[in-house]
C-alpha angles and dihedrals in degrees: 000000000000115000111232103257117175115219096258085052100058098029083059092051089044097047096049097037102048139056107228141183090230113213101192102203130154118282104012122013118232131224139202123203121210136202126191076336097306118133101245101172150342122215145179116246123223121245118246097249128116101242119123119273104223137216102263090041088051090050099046084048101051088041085067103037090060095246145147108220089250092055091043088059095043086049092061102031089056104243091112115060136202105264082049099055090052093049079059081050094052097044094039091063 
């Protein structure tokens, strides 16, 4: 089951876990995830705002993040660091 993360929450994990293309538009920013200089994947970055971020958001957005529930929360909650979520990159191609 998904934790309750609120957007600041996620967008901070994001921003500091993971190395982005950052697309910097009006409303979210997007963000696009390379490997060995592949395009993985491109994703929509939370706003930094302190509403909840809900079920179906979290799934789209570990769906494209290449990551089991379980990874996706330990993503967020700190437990899985950067080096670690490229080895499931690496692994999930």
């Amino acid at each position: 089951m998904a934790k309750a993360f609120t957007e600041k929450e996620i967008r901070k994990s994001l921003l500091n876990k993971i190395d982005f293309i950052i697309v910097k538009n009006p409303g979210h920013w997007k963000g696009k995830i390379f490997l060995n200089d592949v395009l993985i994947s491109k994703i929509k970055i939370p706003n930094p705002h302190n509403k909840h971020f809900g079920k179906g958001k979290i799934k789209v957005l570990r769906k494209s993040l290449c990551l089991s529930l379980s990874q996706f929360n330990d993503l967020i909650n700190c437990p899985l660091k950067k080096h670690e979520y490229y080895q499931i990159l690496e692994n999930f191609k």
